[in-house]
C-alpha positions as CSV (number, residue, x, y, z in Angstrom):
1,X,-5.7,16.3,8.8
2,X,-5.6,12.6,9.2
3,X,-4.3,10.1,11.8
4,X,-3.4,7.7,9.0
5,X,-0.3,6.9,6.6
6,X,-2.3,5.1,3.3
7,X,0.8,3.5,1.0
8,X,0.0,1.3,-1.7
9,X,2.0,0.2,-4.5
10,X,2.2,-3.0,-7.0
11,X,4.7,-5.4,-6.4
12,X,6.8,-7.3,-8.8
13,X,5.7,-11.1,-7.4
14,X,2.6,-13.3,-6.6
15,X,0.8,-12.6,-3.2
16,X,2.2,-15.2,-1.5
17,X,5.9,-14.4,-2.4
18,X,5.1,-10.9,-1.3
19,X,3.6,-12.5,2.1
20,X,7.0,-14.6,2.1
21,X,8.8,-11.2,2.0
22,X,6.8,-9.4,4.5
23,X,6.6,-12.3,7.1
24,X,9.5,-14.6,7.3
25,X,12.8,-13.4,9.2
26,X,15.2,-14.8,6.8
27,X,13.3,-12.1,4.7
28,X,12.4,-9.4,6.5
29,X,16.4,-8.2,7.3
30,X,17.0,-8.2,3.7
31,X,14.1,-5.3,3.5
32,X,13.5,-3.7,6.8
33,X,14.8,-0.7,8.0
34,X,15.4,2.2,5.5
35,X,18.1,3.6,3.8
36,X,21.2,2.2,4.6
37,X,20.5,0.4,7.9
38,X,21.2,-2.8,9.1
39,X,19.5,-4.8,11.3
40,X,22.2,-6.7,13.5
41,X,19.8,-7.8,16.7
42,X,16.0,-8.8,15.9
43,X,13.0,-11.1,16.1
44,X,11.4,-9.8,13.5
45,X,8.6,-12.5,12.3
46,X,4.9,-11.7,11.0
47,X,4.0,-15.1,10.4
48,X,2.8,-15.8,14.1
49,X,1.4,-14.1,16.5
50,X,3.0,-12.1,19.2
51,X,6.1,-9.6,20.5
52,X,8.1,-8.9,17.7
53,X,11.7,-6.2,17.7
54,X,14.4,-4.6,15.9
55,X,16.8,-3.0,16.5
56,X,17.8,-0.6,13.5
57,X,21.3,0.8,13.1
58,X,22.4,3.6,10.9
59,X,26.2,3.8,8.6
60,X,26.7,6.4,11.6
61,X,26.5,3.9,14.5
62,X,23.1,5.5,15.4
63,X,21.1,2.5,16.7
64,X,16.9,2.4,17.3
65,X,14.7,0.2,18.1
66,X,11.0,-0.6,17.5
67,X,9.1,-3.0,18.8
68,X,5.6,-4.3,19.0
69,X,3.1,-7.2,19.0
70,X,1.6,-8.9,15.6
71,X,-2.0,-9.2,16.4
72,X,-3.4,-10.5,13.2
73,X,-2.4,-13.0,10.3
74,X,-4.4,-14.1,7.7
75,X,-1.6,-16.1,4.8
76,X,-1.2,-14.5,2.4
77,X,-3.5,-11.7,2.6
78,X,-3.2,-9.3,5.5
79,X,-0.9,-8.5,8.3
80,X,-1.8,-6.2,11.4
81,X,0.9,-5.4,13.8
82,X,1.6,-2.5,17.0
83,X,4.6,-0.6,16.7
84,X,6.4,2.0,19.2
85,X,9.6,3.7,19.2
86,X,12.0,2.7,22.0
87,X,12.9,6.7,23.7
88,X,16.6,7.8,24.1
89,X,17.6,4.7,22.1
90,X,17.4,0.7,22.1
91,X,17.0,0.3,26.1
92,X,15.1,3.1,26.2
93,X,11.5,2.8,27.3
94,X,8.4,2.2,24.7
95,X,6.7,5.1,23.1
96,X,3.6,6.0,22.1
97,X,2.0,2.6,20.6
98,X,0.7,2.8,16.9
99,X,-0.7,0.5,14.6
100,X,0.3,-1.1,10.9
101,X,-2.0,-3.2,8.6
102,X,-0.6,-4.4,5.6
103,X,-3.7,-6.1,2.4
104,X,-1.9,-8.2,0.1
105,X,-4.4,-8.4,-3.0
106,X,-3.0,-10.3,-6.2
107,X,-3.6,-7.9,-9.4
108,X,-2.3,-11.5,-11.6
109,X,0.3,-14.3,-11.5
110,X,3.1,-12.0,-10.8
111,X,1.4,-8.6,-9.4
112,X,0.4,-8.4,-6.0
113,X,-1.0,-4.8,-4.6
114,X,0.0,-4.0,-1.4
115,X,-1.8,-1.7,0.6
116,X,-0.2,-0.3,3.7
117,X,-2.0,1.7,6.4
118,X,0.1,3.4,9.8
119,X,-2.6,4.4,12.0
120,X,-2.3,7.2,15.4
121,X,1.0,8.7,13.9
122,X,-0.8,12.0,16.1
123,X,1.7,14.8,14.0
124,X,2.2,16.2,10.9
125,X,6.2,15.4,11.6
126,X,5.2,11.8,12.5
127,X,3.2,11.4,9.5
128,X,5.9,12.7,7.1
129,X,8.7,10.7,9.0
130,X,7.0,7.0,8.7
131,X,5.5,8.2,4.9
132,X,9.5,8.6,4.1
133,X,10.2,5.7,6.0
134,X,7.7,3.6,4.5
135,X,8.7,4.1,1.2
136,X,12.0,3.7,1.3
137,X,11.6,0.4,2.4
138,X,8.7,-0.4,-0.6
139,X,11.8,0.7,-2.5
140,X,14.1,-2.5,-0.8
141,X,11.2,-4.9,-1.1
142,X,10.6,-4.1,-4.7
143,X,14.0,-4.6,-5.7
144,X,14.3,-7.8,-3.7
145,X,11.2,-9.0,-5.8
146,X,12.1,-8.6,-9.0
């Protein structure tokens, strides 16, 4: 068993678009959160240091939030970021704190690999959650790209 989520997939753009996608907040709504959720209250920007949030809401009404600190930039090549799960929803206290690194590696011109790591995710349930999670929202960035 591992304490880690390992994603990687090849995305449809340069690195730098795909660090413009994963870092600026006029992008980030258009991609975060999964399925159908929207993302009406946030300050969701990985281009700077610091406290970042989002709150996440669901077609059902169901809203959650997650928050964190980014704690490592380095344009356009890596992001490294805390994230914890608000309990018993948005003004709920913090959760357990994890971590997320995201290597941005250009494969050419228009191909950038993007390798993204979850780390302390502690369960099986927690693993399997954030992997579905994860790649639903690879899904929404890829289509955004290309």
């Amino acid at each position: 068993m591992t304490d880690v989520v390992t994603l990687e997939r090849t995305m449809p753009a340069s690195a730098i678009r795909v660090f413009e996608m994963l870092s600026q907040p006029h992008n980030m709504v258009r991609w975060w959160g999964h399925d159908d959720m929207i993302v009406p209250e946030h300050n969701l920007d990985f281009s700077n240091l610091g406290p970042w949030y989002s709150i996440m809401e669901s077609p059902d009404g169901t809203r959650r939030k997650v928050s964190g600190d980014v704690i490592d930039v380095i344009p356009p090549k890596f992001i490294a970021f805390t994230w914890a799960w608000h309990e018993g929803g948005p003004d709920g206290p913090r959760g357990a704190e994890t971590k997320v690194t995201i290597e941005i590696n250009e494969v050419d011109a228009k191909r950038a690999k993007m390798v993204l790591r979850h780390f302390d995710l502690g369960s099986d349930s927690a693993r399997t959650g954030h992997t579905k999670g994860w790649l639903a929202i690879f899904d929404k960035l890829e289509n955004g790209l290309a």
